[in-house]
C-alpha positions as CSV (number, residue, x, y, z in Angstrom):
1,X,85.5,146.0,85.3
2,X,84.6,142.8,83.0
3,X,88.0,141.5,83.6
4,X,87.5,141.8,87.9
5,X,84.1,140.7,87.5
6,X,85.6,137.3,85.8
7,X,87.7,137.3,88.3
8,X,85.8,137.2,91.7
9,X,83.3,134.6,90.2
10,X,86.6,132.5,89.8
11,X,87.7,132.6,93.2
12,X,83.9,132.4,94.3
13,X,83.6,129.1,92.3
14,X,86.1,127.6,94.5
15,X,84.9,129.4,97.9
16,X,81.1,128.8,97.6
17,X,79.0,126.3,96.8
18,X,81.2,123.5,96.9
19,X,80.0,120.2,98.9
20,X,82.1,118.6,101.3
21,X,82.4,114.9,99.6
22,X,82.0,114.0,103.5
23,X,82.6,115.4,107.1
24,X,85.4,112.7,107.9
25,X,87.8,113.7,110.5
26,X,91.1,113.9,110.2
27,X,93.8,113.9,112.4
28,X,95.7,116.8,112.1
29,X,98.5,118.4,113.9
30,X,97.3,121.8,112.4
31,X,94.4,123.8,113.7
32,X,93.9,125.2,110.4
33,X,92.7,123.2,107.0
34,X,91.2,122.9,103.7
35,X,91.5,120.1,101.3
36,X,90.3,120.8,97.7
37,X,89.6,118.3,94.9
38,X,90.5,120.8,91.9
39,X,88.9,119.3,89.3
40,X,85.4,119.4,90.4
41,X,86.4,122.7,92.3
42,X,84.6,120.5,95.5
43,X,85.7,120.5,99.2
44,X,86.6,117.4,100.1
45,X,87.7,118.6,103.9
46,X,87.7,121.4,106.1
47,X,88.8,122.4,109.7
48,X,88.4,126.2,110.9
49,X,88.7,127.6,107.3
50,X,87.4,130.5,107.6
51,X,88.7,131.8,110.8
52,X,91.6,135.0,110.5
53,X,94.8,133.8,111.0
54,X,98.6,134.7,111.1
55,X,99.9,132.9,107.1
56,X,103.3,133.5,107.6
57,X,105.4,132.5,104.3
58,X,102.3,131.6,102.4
59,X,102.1,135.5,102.3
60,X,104.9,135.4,99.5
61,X,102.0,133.8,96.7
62,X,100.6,137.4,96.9
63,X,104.1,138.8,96.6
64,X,105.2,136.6,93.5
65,X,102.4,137.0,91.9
66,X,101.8,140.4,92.0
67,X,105.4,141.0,91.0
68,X,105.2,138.4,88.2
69,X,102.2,140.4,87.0
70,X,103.6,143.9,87.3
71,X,107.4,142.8,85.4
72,X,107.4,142.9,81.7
73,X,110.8,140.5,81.0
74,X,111.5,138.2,84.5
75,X,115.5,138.0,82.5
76,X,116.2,141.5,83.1
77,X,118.8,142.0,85.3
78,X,119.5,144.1,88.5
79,X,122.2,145.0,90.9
80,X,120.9,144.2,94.6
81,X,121.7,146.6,97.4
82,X,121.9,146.7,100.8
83,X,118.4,148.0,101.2
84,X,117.3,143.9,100.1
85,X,119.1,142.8,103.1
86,X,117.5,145.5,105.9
87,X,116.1,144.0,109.2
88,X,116.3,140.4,108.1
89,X,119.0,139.0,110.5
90,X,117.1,141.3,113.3
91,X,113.5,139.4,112.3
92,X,115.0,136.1,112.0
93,X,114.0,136.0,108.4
94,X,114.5,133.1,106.0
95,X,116.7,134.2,103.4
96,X,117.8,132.6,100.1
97,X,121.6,133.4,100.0
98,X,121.6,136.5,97.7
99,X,124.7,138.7,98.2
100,X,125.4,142.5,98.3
101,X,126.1,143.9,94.8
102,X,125.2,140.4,93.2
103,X,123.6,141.2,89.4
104,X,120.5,138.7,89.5
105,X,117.3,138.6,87.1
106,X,113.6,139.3,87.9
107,X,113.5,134.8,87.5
108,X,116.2,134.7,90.0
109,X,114.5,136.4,92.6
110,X,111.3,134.7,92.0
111,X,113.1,131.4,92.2
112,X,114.5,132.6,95.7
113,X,111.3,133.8,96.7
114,X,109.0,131.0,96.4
115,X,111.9,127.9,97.1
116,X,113.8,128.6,100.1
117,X,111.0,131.1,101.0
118,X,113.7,134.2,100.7
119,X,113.0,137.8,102.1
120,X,115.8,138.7,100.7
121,X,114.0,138.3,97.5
122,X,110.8,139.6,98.5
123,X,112.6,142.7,99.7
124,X,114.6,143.3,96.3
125,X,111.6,142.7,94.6
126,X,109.5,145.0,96.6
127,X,112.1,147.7,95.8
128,X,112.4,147.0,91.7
129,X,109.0,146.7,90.8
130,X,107.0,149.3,93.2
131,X,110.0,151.7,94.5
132,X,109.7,150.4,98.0
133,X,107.4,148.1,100.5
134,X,104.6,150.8,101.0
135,X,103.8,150.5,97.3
136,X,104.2,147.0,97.1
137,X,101.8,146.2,99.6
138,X,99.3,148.4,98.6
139,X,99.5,146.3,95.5
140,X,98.4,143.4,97.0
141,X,95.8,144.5,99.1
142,X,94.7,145.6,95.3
143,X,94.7,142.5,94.4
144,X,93.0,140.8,97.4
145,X,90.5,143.2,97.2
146,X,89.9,142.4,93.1
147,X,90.5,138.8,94.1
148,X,87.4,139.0,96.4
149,X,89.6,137.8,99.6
150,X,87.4,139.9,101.8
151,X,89.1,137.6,105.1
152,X,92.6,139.0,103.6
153,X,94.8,141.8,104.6
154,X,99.2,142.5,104.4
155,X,100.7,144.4,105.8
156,X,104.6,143.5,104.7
157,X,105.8,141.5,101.7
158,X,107.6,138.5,103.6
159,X,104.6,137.5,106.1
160,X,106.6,138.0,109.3
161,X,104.0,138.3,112.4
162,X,102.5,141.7,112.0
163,X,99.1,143.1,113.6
164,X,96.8,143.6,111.1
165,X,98.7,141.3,108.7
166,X,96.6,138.1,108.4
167,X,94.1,135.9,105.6
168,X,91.8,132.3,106.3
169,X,93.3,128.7,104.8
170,X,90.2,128.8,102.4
171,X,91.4,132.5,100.8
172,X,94.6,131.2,101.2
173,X,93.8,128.4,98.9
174,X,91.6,131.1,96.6
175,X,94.6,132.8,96.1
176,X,96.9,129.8,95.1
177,X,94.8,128.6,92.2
178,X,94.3,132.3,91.1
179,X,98.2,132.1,91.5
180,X,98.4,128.9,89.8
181,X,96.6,130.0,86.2
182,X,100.0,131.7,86.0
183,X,102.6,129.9,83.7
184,X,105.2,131.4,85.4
185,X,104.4,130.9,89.1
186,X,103.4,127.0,88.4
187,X,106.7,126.4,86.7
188,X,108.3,127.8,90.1
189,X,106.3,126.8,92.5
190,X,106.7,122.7,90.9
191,X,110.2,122.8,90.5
192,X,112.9,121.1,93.2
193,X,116.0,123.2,93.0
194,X,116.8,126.2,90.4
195,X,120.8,127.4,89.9
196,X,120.8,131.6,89.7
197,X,121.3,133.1,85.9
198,X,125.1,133.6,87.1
199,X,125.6,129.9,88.2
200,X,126.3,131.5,92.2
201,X,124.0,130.2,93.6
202,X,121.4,127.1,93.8
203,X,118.2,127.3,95.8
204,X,116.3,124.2,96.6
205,X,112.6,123.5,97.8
206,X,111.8,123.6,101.7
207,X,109.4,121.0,100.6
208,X,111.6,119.2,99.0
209,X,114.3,119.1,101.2
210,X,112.3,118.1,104.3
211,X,111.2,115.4,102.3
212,X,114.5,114.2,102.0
213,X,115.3,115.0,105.6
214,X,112.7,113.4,107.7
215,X,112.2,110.6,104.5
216,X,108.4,111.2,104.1
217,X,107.1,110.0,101.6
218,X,105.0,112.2,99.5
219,X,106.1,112.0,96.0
220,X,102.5,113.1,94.8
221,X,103.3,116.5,95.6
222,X,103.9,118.3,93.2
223,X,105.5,121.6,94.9
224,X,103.7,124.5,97.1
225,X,104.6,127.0,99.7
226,X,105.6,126.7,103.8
227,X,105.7,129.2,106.3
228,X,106.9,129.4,110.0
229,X,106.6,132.2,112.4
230,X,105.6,132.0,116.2
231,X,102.0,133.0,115.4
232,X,101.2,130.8,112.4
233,X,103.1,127.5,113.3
234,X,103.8,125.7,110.7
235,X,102.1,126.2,107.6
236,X,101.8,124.5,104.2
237,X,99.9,125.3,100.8
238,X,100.4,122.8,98.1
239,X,99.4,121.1,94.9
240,X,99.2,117.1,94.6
241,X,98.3,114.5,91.8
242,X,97.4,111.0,92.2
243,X,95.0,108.4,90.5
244,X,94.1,111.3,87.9
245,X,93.1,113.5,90.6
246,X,94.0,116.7,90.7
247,X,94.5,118.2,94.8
248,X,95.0,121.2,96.6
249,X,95.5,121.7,100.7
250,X,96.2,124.5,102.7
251,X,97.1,124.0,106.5
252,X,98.4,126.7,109.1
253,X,99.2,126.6,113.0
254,X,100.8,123.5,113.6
255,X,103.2,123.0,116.5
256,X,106.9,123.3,115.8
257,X,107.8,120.3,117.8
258,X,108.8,117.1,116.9
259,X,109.4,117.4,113.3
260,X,107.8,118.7,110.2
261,X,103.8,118.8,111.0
262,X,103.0,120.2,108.4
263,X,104.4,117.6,106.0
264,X,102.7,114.8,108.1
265,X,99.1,116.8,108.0
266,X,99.5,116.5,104.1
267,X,100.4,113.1,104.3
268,X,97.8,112.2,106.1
269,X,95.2,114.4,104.4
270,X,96.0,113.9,100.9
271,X,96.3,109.8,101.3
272,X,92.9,109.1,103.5
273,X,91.1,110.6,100.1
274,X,93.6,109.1,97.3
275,X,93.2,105.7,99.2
276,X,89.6,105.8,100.0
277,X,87.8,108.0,96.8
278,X,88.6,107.8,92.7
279,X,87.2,109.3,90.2
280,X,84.3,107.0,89.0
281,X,82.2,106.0,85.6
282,X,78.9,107.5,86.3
283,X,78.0,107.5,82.7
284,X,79.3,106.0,79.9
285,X,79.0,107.2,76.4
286,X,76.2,105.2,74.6
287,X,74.8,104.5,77.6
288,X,71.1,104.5,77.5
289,X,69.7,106.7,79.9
290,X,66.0,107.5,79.0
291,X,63.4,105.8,77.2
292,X,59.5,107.8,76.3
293,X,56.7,106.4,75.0
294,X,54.8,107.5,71.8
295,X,51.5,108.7,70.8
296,X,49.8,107.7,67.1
297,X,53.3,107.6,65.4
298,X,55.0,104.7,63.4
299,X,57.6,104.5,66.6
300,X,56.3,102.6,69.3
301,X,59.2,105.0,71.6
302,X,62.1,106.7,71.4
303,X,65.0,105.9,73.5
304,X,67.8,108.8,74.3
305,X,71.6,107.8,75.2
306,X,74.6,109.7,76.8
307,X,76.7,111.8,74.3
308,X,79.7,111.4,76.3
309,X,81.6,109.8,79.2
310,X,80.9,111.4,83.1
311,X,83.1,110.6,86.2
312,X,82.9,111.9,89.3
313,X,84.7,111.5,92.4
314,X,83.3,109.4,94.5
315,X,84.0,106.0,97.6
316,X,85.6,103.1,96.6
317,X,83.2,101.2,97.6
318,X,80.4,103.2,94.7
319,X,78.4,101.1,92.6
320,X,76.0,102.1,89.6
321,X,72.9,100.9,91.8
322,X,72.8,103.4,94.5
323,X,72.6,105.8,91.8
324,X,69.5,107.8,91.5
325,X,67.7,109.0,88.3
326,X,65.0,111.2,88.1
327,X,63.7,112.9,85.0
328,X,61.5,116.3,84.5
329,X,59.4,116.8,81.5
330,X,57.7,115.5,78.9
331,X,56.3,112.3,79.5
332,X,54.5,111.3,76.0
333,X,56.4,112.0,72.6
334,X,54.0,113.3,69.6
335,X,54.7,113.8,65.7
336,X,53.5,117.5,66.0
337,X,57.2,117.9,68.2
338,X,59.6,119.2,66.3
339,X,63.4,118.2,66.3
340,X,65.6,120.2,68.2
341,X,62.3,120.2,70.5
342,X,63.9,120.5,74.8
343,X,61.5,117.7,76.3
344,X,63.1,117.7,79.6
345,X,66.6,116.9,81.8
346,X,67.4,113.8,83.3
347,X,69.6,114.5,87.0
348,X,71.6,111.2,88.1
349,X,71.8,111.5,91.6
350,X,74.1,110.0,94.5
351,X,73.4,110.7,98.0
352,X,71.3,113.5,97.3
353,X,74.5,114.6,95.7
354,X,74.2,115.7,91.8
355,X,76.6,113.9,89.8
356,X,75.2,114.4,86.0
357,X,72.7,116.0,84.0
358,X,71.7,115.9,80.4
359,X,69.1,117.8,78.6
360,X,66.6,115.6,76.5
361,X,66.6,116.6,72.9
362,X,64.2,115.2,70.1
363,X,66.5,114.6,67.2
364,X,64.8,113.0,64.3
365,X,60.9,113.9,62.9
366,X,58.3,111.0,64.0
367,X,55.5,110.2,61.5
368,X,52.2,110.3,62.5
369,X,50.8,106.7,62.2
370,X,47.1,106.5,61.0
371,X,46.4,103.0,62.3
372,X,47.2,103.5,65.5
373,X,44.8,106.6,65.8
374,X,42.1,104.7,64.3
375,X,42.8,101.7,66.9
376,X,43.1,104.0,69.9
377,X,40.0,105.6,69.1
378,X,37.8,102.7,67.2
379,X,34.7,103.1,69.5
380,X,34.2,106.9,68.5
381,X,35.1,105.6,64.8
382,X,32.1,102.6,65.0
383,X,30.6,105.7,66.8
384,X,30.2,107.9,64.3
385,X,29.9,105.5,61.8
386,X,26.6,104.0,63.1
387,X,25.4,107.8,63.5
388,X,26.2,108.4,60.0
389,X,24.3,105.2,59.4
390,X,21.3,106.2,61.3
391,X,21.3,109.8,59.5
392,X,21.6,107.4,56.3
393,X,18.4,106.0,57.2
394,X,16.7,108.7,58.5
395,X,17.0,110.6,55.2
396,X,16.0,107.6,53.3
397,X,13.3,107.7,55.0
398,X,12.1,111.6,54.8
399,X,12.5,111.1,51.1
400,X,10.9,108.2,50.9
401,X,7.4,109.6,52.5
402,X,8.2,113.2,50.4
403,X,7.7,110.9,47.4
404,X,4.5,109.3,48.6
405,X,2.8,112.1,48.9
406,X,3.6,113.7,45.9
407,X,2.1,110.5,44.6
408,X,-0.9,110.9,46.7
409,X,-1.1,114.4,45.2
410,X,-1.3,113.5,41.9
């Protein structure tokens, strides 16, 4: 129960509470996006995210990954049968080229399933690990379910058009960095071409080989998944790296026509933000960032600095200026606070946005400075001192007339 629980606040990390950086629009052949900046785990761009939707091929992240997780050595090897090939020619199916009776490993398939997007593989590997496709996808309805895709739902392994088969681009995208923790799938799911354990066979990327096709240019992607069928268009999930910045978009149901769309949605999604935000020095370390004043110690204040560097993605166009600084807590510094004492947290602010905190820690003992209490409060000191002056006199004076009359007595 720990272990789900860690999970679902994960995924929810990713899914709520996340900022858009802004609400530029894009223009996107697909109906259907999300752009994530992965290492602030921030939204940088959204269209219809949330609506249910046919996924096509992107349904195969569930499938490897839930077969990844459920196979203890991916080198084992297995005999496929004709059971692998069933209904694909009749669905129009991509396949990845495996052959009736060929001996291929759990890596092979895995290879096949996430490259060329092969239901060959998804249907051999439905069949090894669970007995069969009704077991199988109960397995990843399992694992939506734990995953906290509440939007989510399969009904087959290969994500052909099915009723009842369907997910949103932002659980989509939940799902792929759940997918990506996973040594296993990343190695796969970044890699160009991979040549079967029996040197047969050599499957390629579909990413990679449109690429190379229709020469676009998008050498910062780093790998992902497509999908086609007539309900979900053209569909892409996939990683991307540039400038330090780590990305992740998810688009579905764009037109078949006139080319690879989905390639030129992540073109023009992933280079409006790598050309027009980087990751920027919000703090540096040293940096002073507070300064409190004192009361009746040998330190006339005590200034507080940045224990480390802080970047955050933000415009080109950022300066250190517009930032905002606003501090909560303790406003006067006495020797009677301990170090180790919380005085407050400083928030640096841009756009309303929250870039940085840091917690204000006394670190060192002040001294309590005499002087300085005596100057601060010098007319209650002259104070008292003339009324002990007066009180002086006064009893001078009582003792004075005691001793006349004792005189007078006598």
């Amino acid at each position: 129960m720990k272990k789900y629980l860690m999970i679902a606040l994960m995924i929810l990390a990713i899914g709520i509470g996340t900022p858009i950086v802004n609400a530029v629009e894009l223009d996107l052949n697909s109906k259907n996006a999300i752009l994530y900046n992965l290492d602030e785990n921030k939204v940088l761009y959204e269209k219809d995210s949330k609506e249910k939707i046919a996924i096509a091929s992107m349904t195969k992240i569930m499938t490897a990954i839930v077969a990844i997780e459920h196979i203890d050595n991916l080198d084992e090897k297995l005999i496929l049968t004709w059971a692998d090939f069933s209904g694909l020619v009749e669905a129009n199916a991509s396949v990845a080229g495996f052959r009736f009776g060929q001996t291929v490993t759990y890596r092979d398939l895995l290879y096949g399933l996430l490259l060329p997007s092969g239901a060959d593989a998804a249907q051999a590997l439905t069949r090894t690990v669970a007995g069969g496709k009704g077991r199988f996808v109960e397995m990843m309805n399992e694992k939506a379910k734990e995953l906290n895709l509440e939007n989510t739902h399969f009904t087959n392994e290969t994500g052909l058009d099915e009723e009842g088969h369907y997910s949103t681009v932002e659980e989509v995208a939940q799902l792929f960095q759940y997918a990506l923790k996973n040594e296993t799938f990343k190695e796969i799911i970044t890699t160009s071409s991979y040549t079967t354990s029996d040197n047969s066979m050599t499957v390629h990327s579909t990413i990679s080989k449109n690429k190379k096709r229709y020469g676009i240019d998008l050498d910062y992607v780093q790998g992902g998944k497509t999908g086609t069928t007539w309900n979900a268009g053209l569909c892409l999930a996939s990683i991307a790296t540039a400038n330090d910045v780590h990305y992740m978009l998810v688009t579905a149901r764009a037109p078949y026509n006139e080319g690879p769309k989905n390639l030129y949605d992540a073109k023009t999604a992933y280079e409006y933000f790598i050309n027009n935000y980087k990751n920027q020095l919000v703090v540096e370390q040293g940096e002073k960032i507070l300064t409190l004043d004192t009361l009746y110690t040998k330190e006339d204040s005590v200034t507080f600095y940045a224990e480390d560097s802080h970047q955050k993605y933000l415009p080109n166009e950022f300066k250190k200026d517009d930032l905002k600084y606003e501090y909560d807590g303790e406003k006067i510094i006495t020797s009677k606070m301990k170090p180790g004492t919380k005085l407050g947290k400083m928030t640096v602010k841009y756009q309303e946005e929250v870039l940085y905190e840091h917690d204000i820690i006394l670190k060192e003992q002040l001294s309590f400075d005499l002087i300085k209490y005596l100057k601060a409060h010098i007319e209650i000191v002259i104070g008292g001192i003339v009324v002990v002056l007066l009180l002086l006199i006064l009893l001078l004076i009582l003792i004075r007339k005691r001793m006349k009359r004792k005189h007078t007595t006598r």
